[in-house]
C-alpha positions, -999 to 999 in steps of 0.1 A, spaced: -118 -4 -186 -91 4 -162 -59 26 -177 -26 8 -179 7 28 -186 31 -2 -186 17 -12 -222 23 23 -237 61 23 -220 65 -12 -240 53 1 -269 74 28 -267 104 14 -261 97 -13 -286 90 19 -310 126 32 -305 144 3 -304 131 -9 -342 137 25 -351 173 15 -335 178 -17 -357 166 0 -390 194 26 -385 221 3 -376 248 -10 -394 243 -48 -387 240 -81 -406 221 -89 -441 187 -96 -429 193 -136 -445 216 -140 -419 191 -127 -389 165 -154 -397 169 -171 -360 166 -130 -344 140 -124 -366 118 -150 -355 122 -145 -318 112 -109 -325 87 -120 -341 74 -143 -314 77 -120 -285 56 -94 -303 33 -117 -308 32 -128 -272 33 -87 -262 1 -83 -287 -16 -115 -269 -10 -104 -234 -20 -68 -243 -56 -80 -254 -56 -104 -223 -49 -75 -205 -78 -54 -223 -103 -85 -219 -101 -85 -180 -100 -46 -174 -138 -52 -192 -143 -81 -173 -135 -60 -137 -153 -32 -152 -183 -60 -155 -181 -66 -118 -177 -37 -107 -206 -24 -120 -225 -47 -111 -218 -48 -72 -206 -22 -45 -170 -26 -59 -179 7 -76 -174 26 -48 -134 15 -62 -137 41 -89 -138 72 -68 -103 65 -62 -74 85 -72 -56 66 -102 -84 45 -107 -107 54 -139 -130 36 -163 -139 41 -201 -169 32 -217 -157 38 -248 -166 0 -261 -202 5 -245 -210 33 -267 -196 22 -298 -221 -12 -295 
């Protein structure tokens, strides 16, 4: 599976900005029920985008493997874990 940094940015700086909002003095959380459940939704669509993500850096892998395109690996910035081939 190919690395991505940009998901462990987002996480990040959804990390500190929920840390942010528990600290805050803002509204009763009654009153945030609209905010709430757009927060709620766009995690959601982060988490489904994430695994999307995950699913086709195994489906590259896949290819990769299985034709010249692993010559693609030898590149700097490009790696591959097999972590989910050992664990099955």
């Amino acid at each position: 599976m190919f690395v991505a940094q940009a998901p462990t940015q987002l996480d990040s700086a959804i990390e500190r900005l929920l840390n942010y909002a528990r600290e805050s003095i803002s509204k009763p959380k009654e009153t945030l029920v609209a905010e709430l459940l757009l927060l709620r939704l766009k995690l959601d669509e982060y988490e489904l985008i994430h695994r999307q993500i995950v699913e086709l850096d195994e489906i590259i892998e896949e290819l990769l493997l299985e034709t010249d395109g692993g010559i693609l690996l030898s590149i700097p910035g490009i790696t591959m874990t097999l972590e989910h081939r050992e664990l099955s």
